[in-house]
Backbone bond lengths (Angstrom), bond angles and torsions (degrees), N, CA, C in turn:
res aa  C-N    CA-C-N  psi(-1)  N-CA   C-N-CA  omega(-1)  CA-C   N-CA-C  phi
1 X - - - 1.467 - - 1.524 108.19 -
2 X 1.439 117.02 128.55 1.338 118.42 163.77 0.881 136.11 -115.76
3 X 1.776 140.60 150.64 1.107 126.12 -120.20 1.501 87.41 -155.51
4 X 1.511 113.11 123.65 1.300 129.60 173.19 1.679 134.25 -64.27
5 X 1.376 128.30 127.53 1.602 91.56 -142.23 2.055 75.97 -107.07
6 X 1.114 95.41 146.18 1.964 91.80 171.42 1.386 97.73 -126.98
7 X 1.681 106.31 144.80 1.425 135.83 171.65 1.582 100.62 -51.21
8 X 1.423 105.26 154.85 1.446 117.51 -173.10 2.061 98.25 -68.55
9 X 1.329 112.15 156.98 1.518 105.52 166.06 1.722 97.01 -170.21
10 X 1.811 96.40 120.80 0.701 100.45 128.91 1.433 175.97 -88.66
11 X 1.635 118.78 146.29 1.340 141.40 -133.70 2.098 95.27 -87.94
12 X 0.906 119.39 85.58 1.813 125.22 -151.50 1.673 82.16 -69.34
13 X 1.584 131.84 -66.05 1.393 160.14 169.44 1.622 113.91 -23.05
14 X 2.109 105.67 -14.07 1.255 96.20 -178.42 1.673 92.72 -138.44
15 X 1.375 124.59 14.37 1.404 132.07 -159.51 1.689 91.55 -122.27
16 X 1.403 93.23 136.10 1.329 112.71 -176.26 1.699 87.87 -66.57
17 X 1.585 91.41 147.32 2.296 105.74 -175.85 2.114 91.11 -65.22
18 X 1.168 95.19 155.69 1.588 104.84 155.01 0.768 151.58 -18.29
19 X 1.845 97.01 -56.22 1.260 122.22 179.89 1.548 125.39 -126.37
20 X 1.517 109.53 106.94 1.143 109.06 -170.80 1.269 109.07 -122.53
21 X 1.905 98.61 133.84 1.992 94.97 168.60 1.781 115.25 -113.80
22 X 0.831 109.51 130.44 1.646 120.78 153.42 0.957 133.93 -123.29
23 X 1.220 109.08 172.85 1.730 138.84 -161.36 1.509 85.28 -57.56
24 X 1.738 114.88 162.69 1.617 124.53 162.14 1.489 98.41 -77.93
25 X 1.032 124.29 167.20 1.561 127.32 175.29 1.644 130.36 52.64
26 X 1.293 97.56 7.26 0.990 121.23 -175.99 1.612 115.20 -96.82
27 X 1.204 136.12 146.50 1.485 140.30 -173.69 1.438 99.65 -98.08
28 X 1.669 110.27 155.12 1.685 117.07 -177.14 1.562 91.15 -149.04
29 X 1.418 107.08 168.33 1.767 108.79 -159.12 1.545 74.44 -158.92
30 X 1.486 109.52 119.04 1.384 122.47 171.46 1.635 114.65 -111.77
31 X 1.090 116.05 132.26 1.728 129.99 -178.76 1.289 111.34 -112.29
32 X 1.263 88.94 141.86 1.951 99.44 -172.76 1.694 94.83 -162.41
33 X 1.564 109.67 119.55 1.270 125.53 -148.58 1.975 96.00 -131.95
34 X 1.183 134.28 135.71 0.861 128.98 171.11 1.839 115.70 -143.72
35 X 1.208 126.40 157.68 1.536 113.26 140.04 1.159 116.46 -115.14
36 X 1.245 104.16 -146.30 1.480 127.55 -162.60 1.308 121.39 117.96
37 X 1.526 122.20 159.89 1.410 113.46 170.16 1.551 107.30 -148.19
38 X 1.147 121.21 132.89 1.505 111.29 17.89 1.765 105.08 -79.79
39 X 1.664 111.27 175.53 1.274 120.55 -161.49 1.556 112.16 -52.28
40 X 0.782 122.47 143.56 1.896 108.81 166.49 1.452 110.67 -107.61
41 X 1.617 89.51 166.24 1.201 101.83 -167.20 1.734 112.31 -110.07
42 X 1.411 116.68 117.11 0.978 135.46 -172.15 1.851 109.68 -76.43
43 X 1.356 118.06 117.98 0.993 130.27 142.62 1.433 135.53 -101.73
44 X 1.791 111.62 155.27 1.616 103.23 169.01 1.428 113.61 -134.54
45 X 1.357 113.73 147.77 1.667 139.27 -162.27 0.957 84.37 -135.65
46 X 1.558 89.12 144.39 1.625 124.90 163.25 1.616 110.84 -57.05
47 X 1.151 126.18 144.41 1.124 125.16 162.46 2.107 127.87 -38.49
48 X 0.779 102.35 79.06 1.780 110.20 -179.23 1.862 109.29 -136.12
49 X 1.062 115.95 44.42 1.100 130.20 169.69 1.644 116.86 49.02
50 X 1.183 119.68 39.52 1.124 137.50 -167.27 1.937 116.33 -133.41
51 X 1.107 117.21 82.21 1.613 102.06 167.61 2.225 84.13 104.73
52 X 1.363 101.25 -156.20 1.487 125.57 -170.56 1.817 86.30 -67.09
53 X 1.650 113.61 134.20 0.850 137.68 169.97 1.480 115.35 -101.13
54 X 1.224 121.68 109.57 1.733 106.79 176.29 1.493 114.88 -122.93
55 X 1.653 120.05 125.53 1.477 101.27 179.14 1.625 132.22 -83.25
56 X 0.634 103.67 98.29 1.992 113.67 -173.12 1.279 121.87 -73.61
57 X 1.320 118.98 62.04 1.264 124.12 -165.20 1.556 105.80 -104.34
58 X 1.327 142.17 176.23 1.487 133.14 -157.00 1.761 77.38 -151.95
59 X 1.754 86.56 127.48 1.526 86.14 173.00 1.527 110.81 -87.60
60 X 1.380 118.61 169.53 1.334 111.29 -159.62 1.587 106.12 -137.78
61 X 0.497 132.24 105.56 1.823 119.58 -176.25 1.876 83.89 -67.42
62 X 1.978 86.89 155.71 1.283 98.46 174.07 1.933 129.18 -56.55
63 X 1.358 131.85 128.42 1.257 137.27 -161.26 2.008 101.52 -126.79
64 X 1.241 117.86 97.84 1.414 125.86 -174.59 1.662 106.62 -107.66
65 X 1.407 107.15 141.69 1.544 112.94 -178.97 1.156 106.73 -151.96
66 X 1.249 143.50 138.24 1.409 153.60 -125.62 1.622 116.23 -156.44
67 X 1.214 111.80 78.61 1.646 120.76 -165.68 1.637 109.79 -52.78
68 X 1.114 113.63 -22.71 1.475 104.68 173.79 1.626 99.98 -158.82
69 X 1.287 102.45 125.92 1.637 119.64 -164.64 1.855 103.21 -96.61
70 X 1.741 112.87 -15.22 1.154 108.15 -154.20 1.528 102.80 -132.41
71 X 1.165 128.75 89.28 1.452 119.32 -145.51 1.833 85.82 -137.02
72 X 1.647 91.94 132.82 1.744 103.14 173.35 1.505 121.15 -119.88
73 X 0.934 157.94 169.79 1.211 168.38 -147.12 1.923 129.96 162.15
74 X 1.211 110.98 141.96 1.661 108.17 -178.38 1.536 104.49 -69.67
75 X 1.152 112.96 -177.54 1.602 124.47 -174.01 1.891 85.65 -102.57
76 X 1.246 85.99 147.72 2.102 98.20 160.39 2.191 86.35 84.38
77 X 1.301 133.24 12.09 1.688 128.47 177.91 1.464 100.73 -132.95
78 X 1.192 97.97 135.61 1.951 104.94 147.17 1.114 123.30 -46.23
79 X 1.579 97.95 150.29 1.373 102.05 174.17 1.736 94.07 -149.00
80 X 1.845 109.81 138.36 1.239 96.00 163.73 1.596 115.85 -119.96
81 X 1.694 125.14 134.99 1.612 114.40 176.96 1.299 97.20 -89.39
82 X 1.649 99.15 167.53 1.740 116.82 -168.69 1.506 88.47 -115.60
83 X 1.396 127.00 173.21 1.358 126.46 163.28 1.679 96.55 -163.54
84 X 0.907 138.53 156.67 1.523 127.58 -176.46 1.965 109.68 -151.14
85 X 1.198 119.75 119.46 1.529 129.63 -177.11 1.242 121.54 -121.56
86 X 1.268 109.80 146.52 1.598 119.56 176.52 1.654 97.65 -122.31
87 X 1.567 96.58 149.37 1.733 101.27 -167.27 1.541 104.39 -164.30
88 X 1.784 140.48 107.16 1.066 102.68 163.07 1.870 97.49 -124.43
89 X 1.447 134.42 137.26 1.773 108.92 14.92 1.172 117.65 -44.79
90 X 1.501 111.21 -169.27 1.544 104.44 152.13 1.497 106.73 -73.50
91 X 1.794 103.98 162.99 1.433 114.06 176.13 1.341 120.61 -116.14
92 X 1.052 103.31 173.66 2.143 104.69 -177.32 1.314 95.92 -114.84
93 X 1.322 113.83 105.11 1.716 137.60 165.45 1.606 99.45 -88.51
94 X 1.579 81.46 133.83 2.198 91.58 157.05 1.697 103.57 -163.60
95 X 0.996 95.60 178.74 1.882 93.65 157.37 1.156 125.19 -137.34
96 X 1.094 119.69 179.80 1.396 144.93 176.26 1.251 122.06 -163.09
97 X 2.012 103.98 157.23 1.192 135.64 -166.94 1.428 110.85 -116.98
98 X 1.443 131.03 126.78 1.676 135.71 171.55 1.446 78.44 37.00
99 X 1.362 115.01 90.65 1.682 138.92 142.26 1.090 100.71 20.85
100 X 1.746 117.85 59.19 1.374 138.34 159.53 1.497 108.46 -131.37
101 X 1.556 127.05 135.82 1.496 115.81 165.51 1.945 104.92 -87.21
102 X 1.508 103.36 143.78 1.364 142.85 -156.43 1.803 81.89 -84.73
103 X 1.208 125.75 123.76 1.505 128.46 153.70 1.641 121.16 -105.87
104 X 1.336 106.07 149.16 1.349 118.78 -176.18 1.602 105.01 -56.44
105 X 2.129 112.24 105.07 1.291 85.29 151.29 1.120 98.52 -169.06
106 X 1.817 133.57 -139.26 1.558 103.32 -146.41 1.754 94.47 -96.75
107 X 1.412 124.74 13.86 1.413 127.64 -165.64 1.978 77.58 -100.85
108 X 0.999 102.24 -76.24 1.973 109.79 -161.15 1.781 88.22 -103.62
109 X 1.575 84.46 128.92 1.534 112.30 -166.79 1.294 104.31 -112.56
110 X 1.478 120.62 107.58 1.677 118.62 -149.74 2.026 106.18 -122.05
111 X 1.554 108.35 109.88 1.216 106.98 -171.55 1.340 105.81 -143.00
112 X 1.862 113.72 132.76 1.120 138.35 169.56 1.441 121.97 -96.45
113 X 1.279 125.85 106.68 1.025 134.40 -168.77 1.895 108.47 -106.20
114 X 1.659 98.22 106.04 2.091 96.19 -171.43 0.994 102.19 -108.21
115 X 1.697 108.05 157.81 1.422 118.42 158.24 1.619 101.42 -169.27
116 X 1.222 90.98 116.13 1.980 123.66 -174.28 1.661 97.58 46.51
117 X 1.097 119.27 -103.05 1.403 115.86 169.16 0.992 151.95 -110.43
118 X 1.638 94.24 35.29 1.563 107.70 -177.64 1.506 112.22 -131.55
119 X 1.604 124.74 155.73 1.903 106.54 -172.62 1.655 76.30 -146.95
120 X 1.065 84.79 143.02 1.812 118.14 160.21 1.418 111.65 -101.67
121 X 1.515 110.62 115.96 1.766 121.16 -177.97 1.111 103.47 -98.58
122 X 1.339 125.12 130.87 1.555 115.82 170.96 1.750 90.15 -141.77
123 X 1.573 93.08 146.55 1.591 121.57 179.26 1.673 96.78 -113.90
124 X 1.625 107.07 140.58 1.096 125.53 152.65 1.245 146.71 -111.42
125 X 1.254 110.33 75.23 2.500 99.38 -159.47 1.486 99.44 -94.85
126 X 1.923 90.41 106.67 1.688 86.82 140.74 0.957 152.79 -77.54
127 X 1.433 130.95 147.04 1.039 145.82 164.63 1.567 104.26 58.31
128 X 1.190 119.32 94.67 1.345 136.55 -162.59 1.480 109.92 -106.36
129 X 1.186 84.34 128.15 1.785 112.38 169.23 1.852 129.89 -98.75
130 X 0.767 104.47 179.29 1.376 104.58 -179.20 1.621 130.35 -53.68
131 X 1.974 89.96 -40.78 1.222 115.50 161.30 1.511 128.09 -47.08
132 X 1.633 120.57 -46.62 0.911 133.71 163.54 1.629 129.46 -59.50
133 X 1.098 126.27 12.50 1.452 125.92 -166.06 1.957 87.61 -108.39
134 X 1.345 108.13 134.63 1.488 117.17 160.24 1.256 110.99 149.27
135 X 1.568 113.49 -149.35 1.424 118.68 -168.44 1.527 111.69 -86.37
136 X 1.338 129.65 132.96 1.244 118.85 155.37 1.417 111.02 -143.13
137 X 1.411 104.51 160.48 1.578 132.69 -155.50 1.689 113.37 -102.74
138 X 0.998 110.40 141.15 1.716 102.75 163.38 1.603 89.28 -132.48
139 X 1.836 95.76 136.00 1.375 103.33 170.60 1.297 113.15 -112.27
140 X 1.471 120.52 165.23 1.225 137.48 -172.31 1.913 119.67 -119.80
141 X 1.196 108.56 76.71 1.870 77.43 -174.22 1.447 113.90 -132.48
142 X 1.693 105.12 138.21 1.969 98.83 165.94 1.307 102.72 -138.03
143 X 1.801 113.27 -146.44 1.133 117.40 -172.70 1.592 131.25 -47.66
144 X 1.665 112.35 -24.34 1.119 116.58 -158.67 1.605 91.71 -121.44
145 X 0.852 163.84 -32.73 1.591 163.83 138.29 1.485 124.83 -128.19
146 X 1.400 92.60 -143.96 1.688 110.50 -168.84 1.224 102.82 -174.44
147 X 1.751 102.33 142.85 1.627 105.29 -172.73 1.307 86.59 -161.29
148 X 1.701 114.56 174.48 1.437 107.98 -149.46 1.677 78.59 -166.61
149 X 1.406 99.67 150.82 2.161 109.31 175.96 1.640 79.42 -140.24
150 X 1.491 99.06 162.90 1.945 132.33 -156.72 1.525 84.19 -146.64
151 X 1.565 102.31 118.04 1.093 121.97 112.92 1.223 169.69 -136.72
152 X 1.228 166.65 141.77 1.572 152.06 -76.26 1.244 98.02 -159.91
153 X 1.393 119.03 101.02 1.657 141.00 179.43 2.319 96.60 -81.25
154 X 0.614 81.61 108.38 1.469 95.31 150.25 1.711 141.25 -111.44
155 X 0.681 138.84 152.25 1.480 138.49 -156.32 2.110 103.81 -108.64
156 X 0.962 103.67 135.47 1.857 92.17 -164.32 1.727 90.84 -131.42
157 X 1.489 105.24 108.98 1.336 117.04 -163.26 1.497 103.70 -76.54
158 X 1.406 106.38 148.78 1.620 121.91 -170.31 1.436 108.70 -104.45
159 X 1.396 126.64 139.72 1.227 121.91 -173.05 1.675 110.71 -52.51
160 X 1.416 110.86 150.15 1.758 110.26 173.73 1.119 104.62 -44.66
161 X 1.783 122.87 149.22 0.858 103.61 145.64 1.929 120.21 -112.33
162 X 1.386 109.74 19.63 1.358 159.73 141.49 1.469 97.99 -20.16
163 X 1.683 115.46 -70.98 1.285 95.22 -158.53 1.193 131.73 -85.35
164 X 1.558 124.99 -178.33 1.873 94.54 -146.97 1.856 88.26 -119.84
165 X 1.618 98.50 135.57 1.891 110.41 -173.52 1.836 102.08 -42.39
166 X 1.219 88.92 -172.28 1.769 111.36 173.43 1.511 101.97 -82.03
167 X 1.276 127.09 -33.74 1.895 116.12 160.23 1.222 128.85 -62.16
168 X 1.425 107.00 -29.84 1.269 104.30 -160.86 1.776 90.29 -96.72
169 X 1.154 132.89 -27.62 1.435 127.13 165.58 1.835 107.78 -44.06
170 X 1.084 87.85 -61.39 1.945 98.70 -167.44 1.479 102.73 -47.94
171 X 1.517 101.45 -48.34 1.985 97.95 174.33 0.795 121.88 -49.15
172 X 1.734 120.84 -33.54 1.401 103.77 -161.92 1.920 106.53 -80.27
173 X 1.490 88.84 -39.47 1.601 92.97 176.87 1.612 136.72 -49.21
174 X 1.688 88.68 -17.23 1.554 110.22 -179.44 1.533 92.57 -81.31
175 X 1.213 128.86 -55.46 1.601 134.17 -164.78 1.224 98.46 -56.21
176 X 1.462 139.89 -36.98 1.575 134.76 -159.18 1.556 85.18 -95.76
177 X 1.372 131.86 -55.99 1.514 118.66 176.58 1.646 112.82 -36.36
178 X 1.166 105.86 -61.09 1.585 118.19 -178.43 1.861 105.46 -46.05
179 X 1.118 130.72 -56.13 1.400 137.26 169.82 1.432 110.21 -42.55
180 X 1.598 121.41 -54.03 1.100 115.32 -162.86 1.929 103.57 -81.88
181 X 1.499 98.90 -30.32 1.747 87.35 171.31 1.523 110.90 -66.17
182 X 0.972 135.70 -7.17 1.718 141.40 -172.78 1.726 85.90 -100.73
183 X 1.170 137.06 -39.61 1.573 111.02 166.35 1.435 120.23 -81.16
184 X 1.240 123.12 -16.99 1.388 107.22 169.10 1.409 125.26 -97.51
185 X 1.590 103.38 -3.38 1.397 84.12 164.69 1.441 112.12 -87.01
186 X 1.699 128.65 -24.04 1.072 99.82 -169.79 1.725 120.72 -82.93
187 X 1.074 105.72 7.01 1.535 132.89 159.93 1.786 115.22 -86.41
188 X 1.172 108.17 24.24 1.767 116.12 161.43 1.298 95.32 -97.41
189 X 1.474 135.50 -50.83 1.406 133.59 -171.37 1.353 102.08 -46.53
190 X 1.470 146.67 -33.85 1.325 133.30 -160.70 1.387 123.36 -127.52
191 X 2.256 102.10 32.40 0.788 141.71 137.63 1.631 128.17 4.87
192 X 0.959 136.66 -25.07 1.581 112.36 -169.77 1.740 146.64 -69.21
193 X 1.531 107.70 153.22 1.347 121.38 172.87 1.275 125.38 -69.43
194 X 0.896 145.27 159.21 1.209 150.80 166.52 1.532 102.52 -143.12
195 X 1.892 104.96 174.92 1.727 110.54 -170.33 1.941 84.87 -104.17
196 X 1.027 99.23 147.10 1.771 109.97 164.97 1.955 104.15 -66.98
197 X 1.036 120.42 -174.16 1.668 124.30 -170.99 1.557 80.55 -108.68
198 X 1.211 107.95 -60.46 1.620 123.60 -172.50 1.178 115.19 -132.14
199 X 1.623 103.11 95.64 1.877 101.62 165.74 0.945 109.03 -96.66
200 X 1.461 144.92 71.31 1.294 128.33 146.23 1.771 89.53 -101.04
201 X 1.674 86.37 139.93 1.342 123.46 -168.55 2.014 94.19 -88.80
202 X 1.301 105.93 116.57 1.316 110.48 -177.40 1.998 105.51 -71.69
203 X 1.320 108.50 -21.30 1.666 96.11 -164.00 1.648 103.90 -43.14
204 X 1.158 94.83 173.31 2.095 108.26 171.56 1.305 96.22 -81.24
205 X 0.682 125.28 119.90 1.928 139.01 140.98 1.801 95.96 111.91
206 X 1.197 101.68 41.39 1.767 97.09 177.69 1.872 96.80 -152.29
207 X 1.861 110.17 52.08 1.282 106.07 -159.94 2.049 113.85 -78.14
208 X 1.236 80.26 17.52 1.688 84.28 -143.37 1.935 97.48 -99.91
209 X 1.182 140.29 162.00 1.315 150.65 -158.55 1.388 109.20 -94.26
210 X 1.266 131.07 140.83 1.572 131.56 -175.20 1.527 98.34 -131.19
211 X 1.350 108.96 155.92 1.419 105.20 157.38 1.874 110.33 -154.20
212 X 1.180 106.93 172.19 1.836 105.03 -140.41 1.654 71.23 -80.98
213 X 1.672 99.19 158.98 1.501 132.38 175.82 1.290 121.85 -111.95
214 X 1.480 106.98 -60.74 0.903 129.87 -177.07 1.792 133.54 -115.31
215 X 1.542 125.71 127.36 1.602 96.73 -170.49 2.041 99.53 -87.24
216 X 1.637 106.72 -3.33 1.754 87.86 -162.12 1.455 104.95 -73.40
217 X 1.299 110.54 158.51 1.297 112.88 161.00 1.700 121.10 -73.26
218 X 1.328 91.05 161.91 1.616 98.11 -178.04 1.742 123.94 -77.40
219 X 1.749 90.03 -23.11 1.546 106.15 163.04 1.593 93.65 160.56
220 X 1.241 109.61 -166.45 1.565 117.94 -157.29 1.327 110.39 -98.95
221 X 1.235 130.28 15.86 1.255 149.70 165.19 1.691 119.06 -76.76
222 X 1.551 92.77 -28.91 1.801 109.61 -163.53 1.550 102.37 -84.54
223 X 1.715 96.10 -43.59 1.367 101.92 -172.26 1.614 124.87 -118.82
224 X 1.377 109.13 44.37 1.263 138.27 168.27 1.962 119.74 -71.86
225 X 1.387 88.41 -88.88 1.807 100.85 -177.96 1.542 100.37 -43.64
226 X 1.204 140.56 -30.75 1.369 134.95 -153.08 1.928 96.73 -92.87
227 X 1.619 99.38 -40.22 1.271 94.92 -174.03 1.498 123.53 -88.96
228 X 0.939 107.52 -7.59 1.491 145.52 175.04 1.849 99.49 -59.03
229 X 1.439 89.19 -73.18 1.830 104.05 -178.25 1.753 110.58 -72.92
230 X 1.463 119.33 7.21 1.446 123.60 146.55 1.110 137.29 -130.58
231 X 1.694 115.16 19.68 1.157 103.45 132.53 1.341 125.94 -95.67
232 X 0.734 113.56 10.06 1.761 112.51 -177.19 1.219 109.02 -79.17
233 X 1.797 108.73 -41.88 1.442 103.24 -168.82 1.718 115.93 -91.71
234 X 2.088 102.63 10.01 0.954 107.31 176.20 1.755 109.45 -94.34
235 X 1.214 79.88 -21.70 1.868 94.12 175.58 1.479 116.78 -50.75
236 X 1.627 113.75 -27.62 1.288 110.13 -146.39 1.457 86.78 -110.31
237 X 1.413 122.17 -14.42 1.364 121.75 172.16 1.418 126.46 -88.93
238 X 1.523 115.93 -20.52 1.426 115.38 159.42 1.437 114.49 -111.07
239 X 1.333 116.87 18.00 1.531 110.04 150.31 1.755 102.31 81.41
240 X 1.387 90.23 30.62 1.995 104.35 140.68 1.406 71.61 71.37
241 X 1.095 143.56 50.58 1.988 132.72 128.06 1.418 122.50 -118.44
242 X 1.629 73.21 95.94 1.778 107.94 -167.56 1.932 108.09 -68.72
243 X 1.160 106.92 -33.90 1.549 109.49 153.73 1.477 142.44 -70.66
244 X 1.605 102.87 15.39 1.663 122.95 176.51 1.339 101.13 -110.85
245 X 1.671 105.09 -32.67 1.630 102.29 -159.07 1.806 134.45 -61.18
246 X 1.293 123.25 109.50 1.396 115.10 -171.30 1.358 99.70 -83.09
247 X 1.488 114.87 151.83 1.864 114.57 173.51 1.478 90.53 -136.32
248 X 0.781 102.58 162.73 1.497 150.36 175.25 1.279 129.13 -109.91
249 X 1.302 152.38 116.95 1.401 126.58 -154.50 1.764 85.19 174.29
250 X 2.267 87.03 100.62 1.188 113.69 179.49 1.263 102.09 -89.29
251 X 1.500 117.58 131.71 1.443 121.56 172.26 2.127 99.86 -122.86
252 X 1.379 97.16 151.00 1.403 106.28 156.92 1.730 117.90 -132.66
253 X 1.191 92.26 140.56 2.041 102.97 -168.36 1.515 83.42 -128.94
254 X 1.613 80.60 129.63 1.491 102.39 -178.87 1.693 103.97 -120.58
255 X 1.224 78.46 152.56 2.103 91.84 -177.47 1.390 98.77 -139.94
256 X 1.794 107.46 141.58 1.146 123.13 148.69 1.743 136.51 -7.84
257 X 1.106 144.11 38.43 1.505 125.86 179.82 1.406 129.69 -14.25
């Protein structure tokens, strides 16, 4: 009896496909079916491009982790968040803000960065406003779920630049000095002397009687504090219009006899 010899062939119709994904932890049972005669002998290799190719990939539901959840920045600067996922199939990552998805544009700068089964999400917001400060999300989703990481933009306030230096304080104090010498001088015109009832000067060693000479002042030093302490209390009677106010400002200068 003679006996026909046939080339090995594989049986595609009874052989597990190429490409197979499963669950992690999960068990898989691979088939590989052939004839020929005489029988052959079936071996299996790792995938290296040699002989039966099988893809052994582990499906993955989406897995998101978020290197910094708590990220601050000034108002009027960029800022970019990171978010980072593992997913197999692949998954469809994006984000969103107050249960809105975020679109690619020149305000939010939207980039996926892959490699086999892993993507790097990164957000870009320019030039940020007030509006921009809060929670945002990066999502993760494929065949087997969806998962999502938060993080929390805060706004990190910059010193005033409002408030006013150590020069610009002193100016102003000079400008209100300057005002009030422009009310007392024009309050020298309404100047007058008068005689005391009794000038004798009580100090020790000054026993002797004076009487006024002169009404000018000696300069604006003399007749400051006095005029000073009436306009103020004239201020408060015509309702702080220090450019209405007339004074009066009786002085007596005494001399020797």
């Amino acid at each position: 009896m003679s006996f026909v010899e046939l080339p090995p062939n594989i049986l595609d119709d009874q052989t597990t496909q190429s490409s197979v994904a499963v669950r992690e932890n999960s068990n898989i049972t691979l088939t590989c079916r052939a004839e020929g005669f005489p029988s052959p002998t079936i071996k299996w290799r790792r995938e290296d491009g040699q002989g039966i190719s099988v893809d052994k990939r582990t499906k993955v539901p989406p897995m998101i982790w978020v290197p910094n959840q708590l990220v601050g920045a000034p108002a009027g600067t960029d800022v970019t968040l990171d978010c980072h996922a593992e997913a197999y199939p692949k998954a469809i990552s994006y984000w969103t803000f107050e249960k809105g998805m975020i679109l690619h544009t020149k305000k939010h700068v939207v980039e996926t960065i892959e490699n086999s089964y892993r993507s790097q999400m990164k957000l870009t917001i320019n030039s940020l406003t007030s509006k921009d400060f809060g929670t945002y999300k990066c999502v993760s989703k494929n065949s087997l779920g969806d998962t999502e990481g938060s993080i929390r933009l805060y706004e990190i306030p910059l010193p005033s630049s409002m408030s006013p230096k150590a020069t610009e304080i002193v100016s102003g104090v000079r400008k209100e000095d300057n005002s009030l010498t422009r009310a007392v001088t024009r309050s020298f015109h309404k100047i007058e002397a008068t005689k005391p009832t009794s000038p004798t000067v009580p100090t020790a060693g000054y026993p002797k009687k004076y009487s006024p000479k002169s009404s000018s002042p000696t300069g604006p030093n003399d007749i400051i504090p006095n005029a000073v302490s009436d306009i103020e209390d004239r201020r408060q009677e015509k309702g702080h219009h220090l450019s209405e106010t007339i004074l009066t400002v009786k002085r007596v200068l005494f001399v020797n006899l």
